[in-house]
C-alpha positions as CSV (number, residue, x, y, z in Angstrom):
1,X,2.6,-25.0,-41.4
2,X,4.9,-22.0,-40.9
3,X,6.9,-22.3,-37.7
4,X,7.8,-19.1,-36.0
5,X,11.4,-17.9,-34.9
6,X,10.1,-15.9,-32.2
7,X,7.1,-16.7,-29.7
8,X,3.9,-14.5,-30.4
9,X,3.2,-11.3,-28.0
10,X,-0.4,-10.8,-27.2
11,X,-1.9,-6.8,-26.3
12,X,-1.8,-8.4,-22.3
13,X,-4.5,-6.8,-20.2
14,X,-2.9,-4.3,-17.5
15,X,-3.4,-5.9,-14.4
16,X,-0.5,-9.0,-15.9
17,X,2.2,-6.6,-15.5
18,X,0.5,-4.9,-12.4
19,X,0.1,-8.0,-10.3
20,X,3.3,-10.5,-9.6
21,X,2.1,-14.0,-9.7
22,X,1.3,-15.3,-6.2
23,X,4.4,-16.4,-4.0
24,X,2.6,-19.4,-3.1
25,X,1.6,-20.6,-6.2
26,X,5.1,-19.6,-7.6
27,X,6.7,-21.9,-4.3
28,X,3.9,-25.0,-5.4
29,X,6.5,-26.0,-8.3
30,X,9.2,-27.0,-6.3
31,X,9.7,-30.4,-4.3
32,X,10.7,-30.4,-0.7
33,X,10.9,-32.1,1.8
34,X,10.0,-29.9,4.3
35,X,7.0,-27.9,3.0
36,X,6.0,-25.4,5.1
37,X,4.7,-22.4,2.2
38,X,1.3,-22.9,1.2
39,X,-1.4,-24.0,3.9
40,X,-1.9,-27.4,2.5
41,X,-4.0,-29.6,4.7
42,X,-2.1,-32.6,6.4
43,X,-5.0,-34.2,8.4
44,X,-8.0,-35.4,6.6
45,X,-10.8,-37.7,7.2
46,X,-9.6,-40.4,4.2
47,X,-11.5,-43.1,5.8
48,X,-14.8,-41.0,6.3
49,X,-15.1,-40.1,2.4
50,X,-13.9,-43.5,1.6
51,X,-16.9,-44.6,3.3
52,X,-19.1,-42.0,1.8
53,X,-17.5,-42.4,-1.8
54,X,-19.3,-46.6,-1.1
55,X,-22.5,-44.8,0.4
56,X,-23.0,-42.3,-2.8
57,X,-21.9,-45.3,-5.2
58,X,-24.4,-48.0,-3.8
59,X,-27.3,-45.4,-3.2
60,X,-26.6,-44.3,-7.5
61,X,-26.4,-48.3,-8.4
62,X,-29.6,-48.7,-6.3
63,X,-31.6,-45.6,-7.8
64,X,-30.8,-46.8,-11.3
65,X,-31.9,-50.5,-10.8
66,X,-35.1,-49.0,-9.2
67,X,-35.7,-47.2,-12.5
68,X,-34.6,-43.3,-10.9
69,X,-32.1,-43.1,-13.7
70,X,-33.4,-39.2,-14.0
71,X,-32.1,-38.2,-9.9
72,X,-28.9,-39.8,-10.8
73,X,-28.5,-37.7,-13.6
74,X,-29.3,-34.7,-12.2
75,X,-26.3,-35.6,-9.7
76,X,-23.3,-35.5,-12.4
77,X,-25.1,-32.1,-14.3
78,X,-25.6,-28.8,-14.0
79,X,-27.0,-27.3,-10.5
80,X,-28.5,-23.7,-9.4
81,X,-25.8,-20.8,-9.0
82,X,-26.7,-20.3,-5.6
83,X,-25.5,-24.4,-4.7
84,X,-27.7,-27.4,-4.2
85,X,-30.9,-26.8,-1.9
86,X,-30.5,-29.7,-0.1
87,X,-26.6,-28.8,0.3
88,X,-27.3,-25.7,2.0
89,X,-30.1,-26.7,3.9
90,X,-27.3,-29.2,5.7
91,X,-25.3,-25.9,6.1
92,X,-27.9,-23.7,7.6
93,X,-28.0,-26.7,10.3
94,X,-24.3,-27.2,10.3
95,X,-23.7,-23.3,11.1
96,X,-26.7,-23.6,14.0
97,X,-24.8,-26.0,15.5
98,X,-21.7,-24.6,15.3
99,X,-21.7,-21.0,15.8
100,X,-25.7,-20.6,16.3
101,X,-26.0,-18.7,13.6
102,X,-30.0,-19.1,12.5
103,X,-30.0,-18.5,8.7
104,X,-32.1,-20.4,6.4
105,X,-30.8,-22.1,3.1
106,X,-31.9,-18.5,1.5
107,X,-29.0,-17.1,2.8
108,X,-26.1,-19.6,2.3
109,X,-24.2,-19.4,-1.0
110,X,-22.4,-22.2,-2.3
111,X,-19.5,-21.5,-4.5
112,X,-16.1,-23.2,-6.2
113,X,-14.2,-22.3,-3.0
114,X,-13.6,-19.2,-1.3
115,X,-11.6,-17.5,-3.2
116,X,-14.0,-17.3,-5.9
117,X,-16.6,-15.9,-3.6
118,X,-14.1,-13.7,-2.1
119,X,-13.5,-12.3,-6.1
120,X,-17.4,-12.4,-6.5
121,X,-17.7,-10.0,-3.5
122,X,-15.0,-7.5,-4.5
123,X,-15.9,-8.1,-8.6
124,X,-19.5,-7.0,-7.5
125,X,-18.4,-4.1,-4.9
126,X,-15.2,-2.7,-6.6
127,X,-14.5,0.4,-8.8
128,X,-11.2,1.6,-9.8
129,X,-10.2,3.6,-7.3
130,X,-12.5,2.3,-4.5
131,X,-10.9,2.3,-1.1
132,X,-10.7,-0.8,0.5
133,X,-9.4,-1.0,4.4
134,X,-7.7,-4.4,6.4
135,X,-4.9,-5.6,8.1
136,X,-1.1,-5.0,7.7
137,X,-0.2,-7.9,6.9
138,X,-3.1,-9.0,5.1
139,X,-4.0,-12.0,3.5
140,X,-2.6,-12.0,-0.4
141,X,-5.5,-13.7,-2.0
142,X,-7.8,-10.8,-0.7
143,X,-4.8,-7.8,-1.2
144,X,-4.2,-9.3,-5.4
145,X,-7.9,-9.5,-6.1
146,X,-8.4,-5.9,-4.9
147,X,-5.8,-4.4,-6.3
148,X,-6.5,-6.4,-9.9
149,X,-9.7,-4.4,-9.7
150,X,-8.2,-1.3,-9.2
151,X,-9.1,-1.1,-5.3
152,X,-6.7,1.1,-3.4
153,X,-5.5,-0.7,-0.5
154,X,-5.2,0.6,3.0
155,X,-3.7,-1.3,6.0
156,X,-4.1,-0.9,9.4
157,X,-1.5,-2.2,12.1
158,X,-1.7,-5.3,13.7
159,X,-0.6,-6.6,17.1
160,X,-0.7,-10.0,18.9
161,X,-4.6,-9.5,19.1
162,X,-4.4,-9.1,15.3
163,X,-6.4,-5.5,14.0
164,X,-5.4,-2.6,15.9
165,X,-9.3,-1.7,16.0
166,X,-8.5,1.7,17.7
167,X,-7.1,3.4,14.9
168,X,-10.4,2.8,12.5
169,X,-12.1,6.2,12.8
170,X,-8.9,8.1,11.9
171,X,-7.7,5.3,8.9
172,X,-11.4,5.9,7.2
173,X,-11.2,9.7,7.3
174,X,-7.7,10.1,6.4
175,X,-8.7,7.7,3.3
176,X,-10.8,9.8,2.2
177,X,-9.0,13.0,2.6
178,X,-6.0,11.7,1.2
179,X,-7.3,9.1,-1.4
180,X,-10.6,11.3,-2.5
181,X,-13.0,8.2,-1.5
182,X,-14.5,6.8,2.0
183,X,-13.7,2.9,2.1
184,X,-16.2,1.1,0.9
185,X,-15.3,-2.2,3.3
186,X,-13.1,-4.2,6.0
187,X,-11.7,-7.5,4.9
188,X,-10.7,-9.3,8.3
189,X,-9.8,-13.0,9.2
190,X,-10.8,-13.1,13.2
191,X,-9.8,-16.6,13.8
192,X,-6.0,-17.6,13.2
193,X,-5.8,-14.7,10.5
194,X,-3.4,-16.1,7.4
195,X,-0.5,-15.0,7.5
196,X,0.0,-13.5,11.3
197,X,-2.1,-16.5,12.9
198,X,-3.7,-13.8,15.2
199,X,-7.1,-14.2,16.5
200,X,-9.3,-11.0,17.1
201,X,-10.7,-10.8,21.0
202,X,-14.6,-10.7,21.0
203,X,-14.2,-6.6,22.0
204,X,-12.4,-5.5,18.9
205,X,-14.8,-8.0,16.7
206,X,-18.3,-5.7,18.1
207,X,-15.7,-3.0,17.3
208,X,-15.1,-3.9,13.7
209,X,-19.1,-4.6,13.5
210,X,-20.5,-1.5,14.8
211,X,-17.8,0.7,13.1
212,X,-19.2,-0.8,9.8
213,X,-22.8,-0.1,10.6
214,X,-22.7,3.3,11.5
215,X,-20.8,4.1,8.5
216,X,-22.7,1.5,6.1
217,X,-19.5,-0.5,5.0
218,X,-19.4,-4.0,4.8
219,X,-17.2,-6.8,6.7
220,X,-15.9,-9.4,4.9
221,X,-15.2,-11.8,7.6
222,X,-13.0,-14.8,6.2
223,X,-13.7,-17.6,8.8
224,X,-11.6,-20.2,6.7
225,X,-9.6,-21.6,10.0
226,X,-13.0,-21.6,12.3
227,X,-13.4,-25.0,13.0
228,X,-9.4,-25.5,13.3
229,X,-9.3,-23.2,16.9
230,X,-7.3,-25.2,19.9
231,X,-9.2,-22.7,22.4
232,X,-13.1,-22.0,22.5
233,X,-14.5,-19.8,19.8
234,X,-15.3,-16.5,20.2
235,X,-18.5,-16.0,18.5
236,X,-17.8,-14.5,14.7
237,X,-18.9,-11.0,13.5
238,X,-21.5,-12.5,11.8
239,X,-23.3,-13.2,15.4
240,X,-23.7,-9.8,15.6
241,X,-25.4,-8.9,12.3
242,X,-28.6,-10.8,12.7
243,X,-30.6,-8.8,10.1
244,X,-28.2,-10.1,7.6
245,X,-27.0,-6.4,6.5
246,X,-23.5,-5.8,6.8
247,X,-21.5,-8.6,7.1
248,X,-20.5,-11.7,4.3
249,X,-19.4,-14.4,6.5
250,X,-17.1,-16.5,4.2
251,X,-16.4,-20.4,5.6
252,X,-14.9,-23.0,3.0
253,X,-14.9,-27.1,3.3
254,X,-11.2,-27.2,2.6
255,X,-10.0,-26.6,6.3
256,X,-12.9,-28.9,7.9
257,X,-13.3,-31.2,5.6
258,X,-10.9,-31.6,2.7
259,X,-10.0,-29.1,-0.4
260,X,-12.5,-30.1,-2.6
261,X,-12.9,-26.6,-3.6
262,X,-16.2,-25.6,-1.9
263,X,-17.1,-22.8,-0.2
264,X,-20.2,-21.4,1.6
265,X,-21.0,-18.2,2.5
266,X,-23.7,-16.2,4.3
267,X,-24.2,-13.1,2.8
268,X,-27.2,-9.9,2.6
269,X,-29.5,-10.8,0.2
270,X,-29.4,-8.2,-2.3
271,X,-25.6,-8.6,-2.1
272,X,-25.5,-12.0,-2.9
273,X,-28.1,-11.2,-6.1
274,X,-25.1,-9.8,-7.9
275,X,-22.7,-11.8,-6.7
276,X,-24.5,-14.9,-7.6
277,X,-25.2,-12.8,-11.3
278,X,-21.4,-12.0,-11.4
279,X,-20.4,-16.3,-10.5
280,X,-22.4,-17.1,-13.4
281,X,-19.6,-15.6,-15.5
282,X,-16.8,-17.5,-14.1
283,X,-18.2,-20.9,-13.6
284,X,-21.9,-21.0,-13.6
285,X,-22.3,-23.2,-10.6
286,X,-20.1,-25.7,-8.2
287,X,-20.0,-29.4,-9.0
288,X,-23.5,-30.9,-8.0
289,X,-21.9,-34.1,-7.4
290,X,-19.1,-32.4,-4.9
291,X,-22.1,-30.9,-2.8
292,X,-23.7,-34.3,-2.5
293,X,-20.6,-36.1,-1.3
294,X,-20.4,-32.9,1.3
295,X,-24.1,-32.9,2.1
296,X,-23.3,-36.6,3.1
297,X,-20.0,-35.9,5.4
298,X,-21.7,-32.2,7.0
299,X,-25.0,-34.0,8.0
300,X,-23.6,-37.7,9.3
301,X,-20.1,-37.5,10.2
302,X,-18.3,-33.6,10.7
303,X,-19.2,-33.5,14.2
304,X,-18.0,-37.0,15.0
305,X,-14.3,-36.3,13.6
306,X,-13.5,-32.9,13.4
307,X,-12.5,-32.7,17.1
308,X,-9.8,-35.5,16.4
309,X,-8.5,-33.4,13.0
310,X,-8.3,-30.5,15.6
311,X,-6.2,-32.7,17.9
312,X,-3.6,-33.4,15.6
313,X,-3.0,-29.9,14.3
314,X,-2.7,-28.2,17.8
315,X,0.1,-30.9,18.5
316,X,1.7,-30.2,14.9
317,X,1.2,-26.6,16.0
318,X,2.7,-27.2,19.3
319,X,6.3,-28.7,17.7
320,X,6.4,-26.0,15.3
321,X,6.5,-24.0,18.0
322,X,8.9,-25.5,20.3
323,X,11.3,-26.0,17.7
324,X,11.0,-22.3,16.4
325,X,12.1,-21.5,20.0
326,X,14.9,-24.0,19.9
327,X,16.3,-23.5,16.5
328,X,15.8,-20.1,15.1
329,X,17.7,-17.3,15.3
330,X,16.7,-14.6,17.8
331,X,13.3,-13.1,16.7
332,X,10.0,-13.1,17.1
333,X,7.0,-15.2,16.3
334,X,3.4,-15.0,16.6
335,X,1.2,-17.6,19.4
336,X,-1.7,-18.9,17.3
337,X,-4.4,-20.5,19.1
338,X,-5.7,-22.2,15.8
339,X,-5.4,-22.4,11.9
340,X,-2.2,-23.1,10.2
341,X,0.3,-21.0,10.3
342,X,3.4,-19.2,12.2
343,X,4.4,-15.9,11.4
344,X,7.9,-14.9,12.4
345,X,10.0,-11.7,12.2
346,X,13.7,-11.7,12.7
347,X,15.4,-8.9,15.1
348,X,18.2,-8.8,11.9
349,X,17.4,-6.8,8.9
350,X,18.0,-9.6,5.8
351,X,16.1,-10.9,2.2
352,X,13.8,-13.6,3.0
353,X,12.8,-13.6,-0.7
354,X,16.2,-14.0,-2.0
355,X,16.8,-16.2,1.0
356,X,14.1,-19.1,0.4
357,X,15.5,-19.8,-3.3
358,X,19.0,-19.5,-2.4
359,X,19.4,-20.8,0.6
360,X,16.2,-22.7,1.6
361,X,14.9,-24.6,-1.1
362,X,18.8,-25.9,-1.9
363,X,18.4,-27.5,1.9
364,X,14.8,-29.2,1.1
365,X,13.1,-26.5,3.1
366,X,10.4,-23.9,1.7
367,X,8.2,-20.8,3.4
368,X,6.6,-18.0,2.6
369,X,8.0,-14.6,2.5
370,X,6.6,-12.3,4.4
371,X,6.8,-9.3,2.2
372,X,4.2,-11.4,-0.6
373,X,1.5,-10.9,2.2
374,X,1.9,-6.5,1.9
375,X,0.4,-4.5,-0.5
376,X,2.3,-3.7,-3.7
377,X,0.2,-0.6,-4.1
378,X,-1.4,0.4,-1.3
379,X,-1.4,2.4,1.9
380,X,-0.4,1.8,5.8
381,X,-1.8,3.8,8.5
382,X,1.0,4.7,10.8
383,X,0.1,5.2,14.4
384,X,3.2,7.2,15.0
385,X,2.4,9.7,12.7
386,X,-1.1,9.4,12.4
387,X,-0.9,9.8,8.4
388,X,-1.3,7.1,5.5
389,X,2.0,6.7,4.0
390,X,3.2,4.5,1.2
391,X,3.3,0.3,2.1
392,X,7.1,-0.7,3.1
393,X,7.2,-4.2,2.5
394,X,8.9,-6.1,6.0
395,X,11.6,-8.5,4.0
396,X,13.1,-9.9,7.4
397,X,9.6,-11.4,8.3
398,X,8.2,-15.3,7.0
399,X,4.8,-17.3,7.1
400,X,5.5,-21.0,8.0
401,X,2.2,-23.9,7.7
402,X,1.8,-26.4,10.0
403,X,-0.6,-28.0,8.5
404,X,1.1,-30.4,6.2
405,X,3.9,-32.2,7.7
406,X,3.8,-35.1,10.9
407,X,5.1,-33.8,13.8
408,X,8.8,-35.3,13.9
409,X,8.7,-34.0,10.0
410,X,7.8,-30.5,11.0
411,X,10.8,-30.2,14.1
412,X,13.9,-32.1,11.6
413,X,12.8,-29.3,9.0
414,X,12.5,-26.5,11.4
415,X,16.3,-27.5,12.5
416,X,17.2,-27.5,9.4
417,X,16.0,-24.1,8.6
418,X,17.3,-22.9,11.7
419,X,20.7,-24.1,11.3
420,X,20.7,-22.8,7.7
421,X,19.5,-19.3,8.9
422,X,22.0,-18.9,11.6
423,X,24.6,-20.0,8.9
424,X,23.7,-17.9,6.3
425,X,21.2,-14.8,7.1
426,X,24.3,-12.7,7.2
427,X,25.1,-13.1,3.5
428,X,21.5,-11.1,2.8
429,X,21.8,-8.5,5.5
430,X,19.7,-5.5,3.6
């Protein structure tokens, strides 16, 4: 065998040296104590799939000792691209109930968790060059996608409300006189958007909705933190689109249940033709024997214990809170009334990159940048001047979960940030 000196350099595709590797996936490799980077659930229902995990097993034994070896082997193969019948049948119930959305199983797309359907969407819709419009700051896993397809990205401004809806007219015609192309869609999270933890009021959701109908775009409403809201639940987008033509209403299990890396999603037919084409290139179809363990938990036991997960992250929620306002240096930080996360700005100008792996991590403590959460290569509306200009990046700003950590865990590593940042912001004044 002939060893090399040197390691082997492969012709890369474009998009590697376009793209930076995600800041939450680059965070993932580290061990700390206090983790509050990537929205990692911290309350799940352990006992309710232990029990189901007994319920699947015994109902398998019993199907093969009744001779039904077949129907047991059709639940560890291959399934339809679209998910398991009987799977979405439970979540065309599941959504009635919860947000009275009356779809039938037709409409519900199961795939290998959101952010394969949210690819699938853009994959399907996206061009080079294609003008794609959301929030500033937006979600990363939504901004990388679009810009590894060659999307131009173009941000509107946020506020504690989340989408400045007001400036949507101007944003889509200055896109197109500037950029050469009218946006082809709205990527919006409405409840406890990741990263600000905003939540759009109902007025600026019909806003959104009947912006995108008279100019035949479509909304891709994210509704991954739907379940976890603290407050009632303004009806989604979705409620409003009841011919099933302009909006693809993305929820995922991983919030409400546990990450098991499911999604489902409600979107227009013909749309979800071609998306369910383009899925069968990544991974053919989701894990039949996943959706049976979940068609097990959505039809007997979600609405039993979700309210008590719910409980236990508003009061996580609730510390983080408290000891932001105790701890941290003077800035400001966002109210969520659901989700996961914090997002806090600080009045003094510093590196919260640098800042996390110099500073941070070395004290057991670990968040995300802000700046990962703007586009590299996109666009911002500015309301002051009423003209896209290039995306500046806010470096003194930080996304903190409180999802993951107990509640006396979350305020002993919020002090310990605080103290840190108080100590040490000055060294990375920019």
């Amino acid at each position: 065998m002939v060893k090399s000196s040197a390691p082997l350099v492969f012709d890369l595709a474009s998009w590697t040296k376009r793209i930076p590797e995600s800041a939450i996936r680059k965070l993932l490799r580290f061990k700390v104590k206090y983790y509050f980077a990537g929205g990692k659930p911290g309350v799940l229902p352990l006992d309710v799939f232990s029990k189901i995990l007994v319920e699947k097993g015994l109902d398998d034994l019993m199907n093969l000792i009744d001779g039904e070896e077949r129907k047991v082997i059709d639940e560890f193969n291959y399934g339809p691209s679209s998910g398991v019948d009987s799977f979405r049948e439970t979540l065309s119930g599941f959504l009635r109930r919860s947000d009275n959305l009356k779809f039938t199983k037709e409409n519900i797309l199961v795939t290998t968790g959101s952010q394969q359907v949210i690819y699938g969407l853009l994959d399907t819709m996206i061009d080079p060059g294609d003008v794609v419009l959301s929030s500033n700051p937006t979600y990363l896993g939504f901004m990388n996608v679009a810009e590894k397809l060659g999307a131009k990205v173009v941000t509107l401004p946020t506020d504690e409300n989340g989408m400045v809806t007001d400036y949507l007219d101007e944003c889509y015609r200055k896109s197109e006189k500037k950029l050469g192309k009218k946006p082809e869609l709205i990527y919006v999270i409405p409840d406890s958007d990741n990263p600000t933890g905003t939540t759009l009021p109902w007025k600026r959701r019909k806003e959104i909705y009947d912006f995108a109908a008279e100019n035949k775009l479509l909304v891709i409403e994210d509704a991954a933190y739907r379940e976890i809201q603290f407050k009632e639940k303004i009806p989604p987008i979705k409620s409003l689109d009841e011919q099933n033509l302009f909006v693809a209403y993305i929820r995922t299990s991983s919030k409400e249940a546990a990450p098991l890396r499911v999604a489902y999603s409600v979107l227009p037919l013909n749309l979800m033709r071609e998306v369910v084409k383009a899925r069968g290139y990544y991974d053919l179809c989701t894990s039949t024997l996943t959706q049976k363990l979940l068609e097990i938990y959505y039809s007997k036991y979600i609405d039993k214990v979700l309210p008590g997960i719910v409980k236990k992250y508003e009061e996580r929620c609730r510390v983080m809170a408290k000891s932001i306002d105790e701890f941290f240096p003077n800035g400001e930080r966002s109210s969520p009334r659901g989700g996961f996360f914090f997002w806090w700005r600080s009045t003094r100008k510093f590196d919260a990159t640098l800042f996390v792996e110099k500073e941070a991590i070395p004290s057991n403590v670990a968040y995300v940048p802000g700046e990962a959460f703007f586009t590299v290569y996109g666009h911002f509306f500015n309301p002051d001047t009423r003209e896209l200009e290039r995306t500046a990046p806010r470096k003194n700003t930080m996304r903190l979960s409180f999802s993951y950590l107990p509640p006396q865990d979350i305020e002993r590593g919020i002090e310990v940030l605080g103290k840190v940042l108080k100590e040490k912001m000055a060294e990375y004044h920019i």
